[in-house]
BAVO-903989 format. One line per 8 residues: number of its first residue (from 0); their letters; for each residue x, y, z of C-alpha. Coordinates in steps of 0.25 Angstrom, whole numbers, plus 5000, padded with zeros to 4 digits. Each point is the difference from the previous one (the first is absolute). Layout:
REM BAVO-903989
NUM> a> X:Y:Z ~ ...
END
This chain:
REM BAVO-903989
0> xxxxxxxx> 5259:4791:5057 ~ 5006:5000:5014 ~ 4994:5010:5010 ~ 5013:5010:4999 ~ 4997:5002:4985 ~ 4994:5011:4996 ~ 4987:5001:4993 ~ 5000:5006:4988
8> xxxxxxxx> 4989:5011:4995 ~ 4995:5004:4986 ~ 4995:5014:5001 ~ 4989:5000:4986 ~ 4997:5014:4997 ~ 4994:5007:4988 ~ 4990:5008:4997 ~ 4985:4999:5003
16> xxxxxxxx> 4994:4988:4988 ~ 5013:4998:4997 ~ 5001:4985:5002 ~ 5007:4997:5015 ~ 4988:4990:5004 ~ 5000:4993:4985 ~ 5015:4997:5003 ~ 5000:4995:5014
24> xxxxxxxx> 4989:4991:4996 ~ 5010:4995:4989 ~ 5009:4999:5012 ~ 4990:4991:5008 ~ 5000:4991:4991 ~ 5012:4998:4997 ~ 5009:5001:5012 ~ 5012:4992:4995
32> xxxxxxxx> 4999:4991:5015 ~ 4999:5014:5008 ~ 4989:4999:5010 ~ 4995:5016:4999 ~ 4994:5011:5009 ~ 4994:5011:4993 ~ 4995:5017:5006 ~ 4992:5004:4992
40> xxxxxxxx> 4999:5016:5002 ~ 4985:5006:4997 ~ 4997:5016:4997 ~ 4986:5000:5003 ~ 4992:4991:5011 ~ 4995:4988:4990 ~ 5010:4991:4999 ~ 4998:4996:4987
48> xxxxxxxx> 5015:4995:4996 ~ 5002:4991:5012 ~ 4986:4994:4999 ~ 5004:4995:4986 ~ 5015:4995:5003 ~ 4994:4994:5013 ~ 4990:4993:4989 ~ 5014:4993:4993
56> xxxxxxxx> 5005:4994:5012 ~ 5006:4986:5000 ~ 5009:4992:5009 ~ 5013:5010:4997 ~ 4992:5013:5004 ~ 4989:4996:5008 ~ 4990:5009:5006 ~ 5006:5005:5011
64> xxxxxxxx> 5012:5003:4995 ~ 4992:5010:4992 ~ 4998:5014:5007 ~ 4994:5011:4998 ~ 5001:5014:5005 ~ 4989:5011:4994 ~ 4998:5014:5000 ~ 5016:5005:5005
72> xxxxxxxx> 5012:4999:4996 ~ 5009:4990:5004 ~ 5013:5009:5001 ~ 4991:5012:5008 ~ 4995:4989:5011 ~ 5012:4992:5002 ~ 5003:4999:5014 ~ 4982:4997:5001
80> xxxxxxxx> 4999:4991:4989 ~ 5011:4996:4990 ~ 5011:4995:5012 ~ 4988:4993:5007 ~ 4995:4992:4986 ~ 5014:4997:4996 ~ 5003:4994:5013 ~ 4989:4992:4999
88> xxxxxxxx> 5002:4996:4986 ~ 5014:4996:5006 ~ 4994:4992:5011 ~ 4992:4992:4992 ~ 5000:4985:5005 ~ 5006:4997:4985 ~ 5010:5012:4998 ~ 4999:5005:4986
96> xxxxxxxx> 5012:5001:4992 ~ 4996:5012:4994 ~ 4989:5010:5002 ~ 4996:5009:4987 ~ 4995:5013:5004 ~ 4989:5007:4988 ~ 4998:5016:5006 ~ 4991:5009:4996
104> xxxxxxxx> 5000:5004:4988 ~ 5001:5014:5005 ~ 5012:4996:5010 ~ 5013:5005:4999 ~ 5010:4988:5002 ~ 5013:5009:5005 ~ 4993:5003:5014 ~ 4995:4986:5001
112> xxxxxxxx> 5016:4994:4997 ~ 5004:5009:5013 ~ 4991:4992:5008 ~ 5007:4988:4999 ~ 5012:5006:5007 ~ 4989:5000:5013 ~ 5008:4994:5012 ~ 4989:4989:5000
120> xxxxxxxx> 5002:4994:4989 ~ 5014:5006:4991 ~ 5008:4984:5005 ~ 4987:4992:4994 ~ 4996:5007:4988 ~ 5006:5005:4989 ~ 4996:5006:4985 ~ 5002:4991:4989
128> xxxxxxxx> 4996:5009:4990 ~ 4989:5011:4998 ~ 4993:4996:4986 ~ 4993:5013:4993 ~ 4989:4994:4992 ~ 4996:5010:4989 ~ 4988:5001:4992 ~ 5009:5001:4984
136> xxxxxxxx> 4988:5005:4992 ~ 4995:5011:5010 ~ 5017:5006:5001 ~ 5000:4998:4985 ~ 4991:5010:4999 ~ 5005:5010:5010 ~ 4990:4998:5011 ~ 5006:5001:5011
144> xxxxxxxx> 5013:5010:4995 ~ 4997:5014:5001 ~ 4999:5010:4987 ~ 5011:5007:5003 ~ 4997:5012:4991 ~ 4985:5002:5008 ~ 5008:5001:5012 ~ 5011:5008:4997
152> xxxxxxxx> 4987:5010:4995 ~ 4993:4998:5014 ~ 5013:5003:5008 ~ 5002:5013:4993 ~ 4986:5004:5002 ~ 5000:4994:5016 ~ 5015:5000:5006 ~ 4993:4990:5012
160> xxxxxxxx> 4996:4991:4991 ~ 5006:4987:5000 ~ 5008:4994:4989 ~ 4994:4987:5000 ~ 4985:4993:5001 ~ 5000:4991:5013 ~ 5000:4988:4990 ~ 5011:5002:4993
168> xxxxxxxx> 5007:5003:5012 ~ 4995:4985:5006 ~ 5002:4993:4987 ~ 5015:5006:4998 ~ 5003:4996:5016 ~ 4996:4985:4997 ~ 5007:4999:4989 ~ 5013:5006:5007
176> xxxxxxxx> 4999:4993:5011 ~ 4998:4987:4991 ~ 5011:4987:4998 ~ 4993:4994:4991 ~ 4987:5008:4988 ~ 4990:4990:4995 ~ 4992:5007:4990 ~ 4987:4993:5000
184> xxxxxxxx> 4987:5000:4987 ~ 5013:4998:4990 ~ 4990:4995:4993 ~ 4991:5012:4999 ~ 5012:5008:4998 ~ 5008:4995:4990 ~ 5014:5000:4995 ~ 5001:5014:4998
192> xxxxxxxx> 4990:5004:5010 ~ 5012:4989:5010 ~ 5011:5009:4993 ~ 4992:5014:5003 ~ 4997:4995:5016 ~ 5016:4995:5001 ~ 5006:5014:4995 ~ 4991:5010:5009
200> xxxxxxxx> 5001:4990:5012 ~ 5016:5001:4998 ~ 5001:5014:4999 ~ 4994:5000:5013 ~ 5008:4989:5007 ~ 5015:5004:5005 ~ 5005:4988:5000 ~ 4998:4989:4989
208> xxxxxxxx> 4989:4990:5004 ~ 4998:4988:4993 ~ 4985:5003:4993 ~ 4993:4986:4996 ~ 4987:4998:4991 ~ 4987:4991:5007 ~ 4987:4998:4997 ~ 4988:4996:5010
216> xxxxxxxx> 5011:4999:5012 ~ 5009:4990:4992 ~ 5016:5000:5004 ~ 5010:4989:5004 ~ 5001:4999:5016 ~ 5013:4998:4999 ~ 5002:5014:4992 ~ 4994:5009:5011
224> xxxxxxxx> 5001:4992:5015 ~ 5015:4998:5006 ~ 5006:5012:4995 ~ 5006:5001:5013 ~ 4999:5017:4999 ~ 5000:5002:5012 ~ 4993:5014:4997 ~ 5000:5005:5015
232> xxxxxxxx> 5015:5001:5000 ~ 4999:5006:4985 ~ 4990:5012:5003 ~ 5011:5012:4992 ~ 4999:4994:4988 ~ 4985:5000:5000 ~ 4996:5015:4999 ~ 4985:5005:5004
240> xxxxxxxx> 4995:5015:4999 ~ 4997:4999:5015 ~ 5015:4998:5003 ~ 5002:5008:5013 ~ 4985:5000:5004 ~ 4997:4995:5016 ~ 4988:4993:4995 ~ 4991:5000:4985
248> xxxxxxxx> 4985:5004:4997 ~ 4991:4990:4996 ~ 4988:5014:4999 ~ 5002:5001:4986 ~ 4992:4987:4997 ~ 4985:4995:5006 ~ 4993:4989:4999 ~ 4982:4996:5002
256> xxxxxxxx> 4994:4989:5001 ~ 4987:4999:4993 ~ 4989:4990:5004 ~ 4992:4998:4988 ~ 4987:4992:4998 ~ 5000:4986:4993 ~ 5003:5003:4983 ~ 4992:4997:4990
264> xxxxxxxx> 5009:5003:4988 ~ 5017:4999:5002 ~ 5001:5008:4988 ~ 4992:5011:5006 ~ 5009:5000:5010 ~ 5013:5001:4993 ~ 4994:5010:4990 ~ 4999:5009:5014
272> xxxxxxxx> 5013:4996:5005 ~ 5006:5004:4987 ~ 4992:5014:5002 ~ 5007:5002:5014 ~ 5013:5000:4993 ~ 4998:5010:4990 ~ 4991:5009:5006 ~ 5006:5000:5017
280> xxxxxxxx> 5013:4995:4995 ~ 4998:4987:5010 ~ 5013:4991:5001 ~ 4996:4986:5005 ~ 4988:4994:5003 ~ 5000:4985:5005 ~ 4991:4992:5007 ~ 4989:4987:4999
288> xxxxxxxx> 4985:5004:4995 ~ 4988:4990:5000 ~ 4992:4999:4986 ~ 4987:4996:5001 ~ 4997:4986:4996 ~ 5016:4996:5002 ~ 5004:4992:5010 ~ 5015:5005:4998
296> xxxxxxxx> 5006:5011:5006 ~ 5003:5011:4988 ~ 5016:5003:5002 ~ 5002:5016:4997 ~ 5012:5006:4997 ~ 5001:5011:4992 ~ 5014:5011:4997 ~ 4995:5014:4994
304> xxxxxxxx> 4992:4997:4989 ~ 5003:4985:4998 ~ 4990:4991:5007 ~ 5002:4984:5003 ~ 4987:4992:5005 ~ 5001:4985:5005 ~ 4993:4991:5006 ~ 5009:4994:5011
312> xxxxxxxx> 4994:4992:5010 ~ 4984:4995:5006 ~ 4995:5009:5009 ~ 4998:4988:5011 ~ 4995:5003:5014 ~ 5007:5015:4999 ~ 4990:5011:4997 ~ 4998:5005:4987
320> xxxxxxxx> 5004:5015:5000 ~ 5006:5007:4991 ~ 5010:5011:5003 ~ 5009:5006:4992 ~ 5013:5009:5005 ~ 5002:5012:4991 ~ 5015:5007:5003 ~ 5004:5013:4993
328> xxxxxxxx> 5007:5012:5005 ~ 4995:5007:5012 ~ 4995:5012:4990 ~ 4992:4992:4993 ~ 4992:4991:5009 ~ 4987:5004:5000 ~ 4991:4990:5006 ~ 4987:5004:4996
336> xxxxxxxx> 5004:5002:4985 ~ 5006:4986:5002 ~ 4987:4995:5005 ~ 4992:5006:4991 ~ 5007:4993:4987 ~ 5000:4987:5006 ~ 4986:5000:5004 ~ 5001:4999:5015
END
């Protein structure tokens, strides 16, 4: 790659659990003789996402090539913190040949391709491709899709009621915005559960959008890197419910972190997590936690009701705390409530 070629971006975006970091890893490890960058996007001050991608790197993606930027949104800060860290990525001493961006899983992309039309940077970067990674079993069964007949209901009762739940709103802009749907846990899902997800998200999509099955982050390379997009020149054909808007609101979500003693009992722990979901109607929670007796760190990482714990690495010289980051809409964070369940 010659320094007047530019670098090319893969925006990752889907929703929160959906599967963005499972794929980069895939990514990482087989880079198809691309040296890699990757800007990894956190909702909430524990970067939980970076710290296991930064665990998976090698020689093609080394650590610093692997940044990190918590608790803001890329696309709301750019001129503070994504030109600065794309630059730098850029100037790296070994310039990568392609630099994969995973956002929050509450971002929405459309604001963030805008900013690669940024003085700065718009003649040495451009968007490959945004990839919407989308979690088959959870749209299979209409999480994230609103019940159109309740809203109608609430809107003739409330004319100032909007007409769509923040996440639906989020999930549909991902998935407009996307060149590329991955839809992830095929095996949980099914065939007909694949066949359900592909007809709501197509409904939904204005254009048609390739849609390809994976499990456990698993896709050729070759399918979804150098498609040559070049989404930041293609913004009209990518629709968002903020079209029009000066700026976009990140105050419907929030996100704690809880510190939590060492735990005795994982299952415990899940059992309370899984408690969160039905009964506070919490989104995400993430994070490492110290069992007793284990020298291993205990990997948690958890969408709604469903709950995944794994022991990832030793604990070493770092301290063993245990911190958890809980994320659900603003209106339902409440941080005692939270604590009180999770035994804090």
């Amino acid at each position: 790659m010659t320094a007047l070629t530019k670098i090319p971006v893969t925006v990752i975006t889907g929703f929160l659990g959906a599967g963005k970091t499972t794929l980069i890893r895939h990514l990482m490890a087989n880079p198809q003789g691309k040296r890699l960058a990757i800007l990894v996007n956190e909702f909430g001050t524990v970067g939980v996402d970076g710290d296991i991608l930064k665990s998976c790197a090698d020689e093609s993606c080394p650590v610093e090539n692997i940044v990190e930027l918590a608790n803001g949104c890329i696309c709301c800060t750019v001129a503070d913190d994504f030109i600065p860290t794309i630059e730098a990525l850029m100037a790296l001493p070994q310039r990568p040949d392609h630099i994969l961006i995973e956002t929050s899983g509450l971002a929405l992309p459309k604001p963030l391709l805008k900013a690669f039309d940024w003085p700065a940077i718009r003649s040495r970067i451009t968007v490959d491709g945004v990839i919407a990674v989308a979690d088959a079993e959870a749209v299979a069964a209409g999480r994230f899709a609103p019940d159109v007949a309740a809203v109608e209901a609430q809107r003739a009762a409330d004319d100032s009621l909007d007409h769509e739940t923040p996440l639906s709103e989020v999930f549909e802009d991902q998935i407009c915005c996307a060149d590329i749907i991955l839809l992830s846990k095929a095996d949980l899902a099914g065939e007909a559960g694949l066949a359900e997800a592909r007809a709501l998200i197509a409904a939904e999509t204005p254009r048609e959008v390739p849609m390809l099955a994976m499990t456990d982050g698993v896709i050729d390379p070759r399918v979804i890197l150098g498609l040559g997009a070049a989404a930041e020149d293609d913004l009209a054909a990518r629709p968002s419910h903020h079209d029009g808007a000066d700026d976009h609101e990140h105050d419907d979500f929030d996100s704690v972190v809880i510190a939590l003693p060492e735990v005795a009992d994982p299952e415990a722990l899940s059992a309370a997590i899984v408690r969160l979901a039905r009964e506070q109607h919490i989104l995400r929670v993430k994070g490492h936690v110290a069992v007793t007796g284990k020298p291993m760190r205990l990997l948690v990482q958890a969408v709604g009701e469903r709950v995944r714990m794994q022991f990832d690495r030793p604990w070493g010289a770092e301290p063993r705390q245990s911190r958890l980051v809980v994320i659900a809409e603003h209106h339902h964070i409440d941080e005692a409530a939270i604590r009180a369940v999770l035994g804090a």
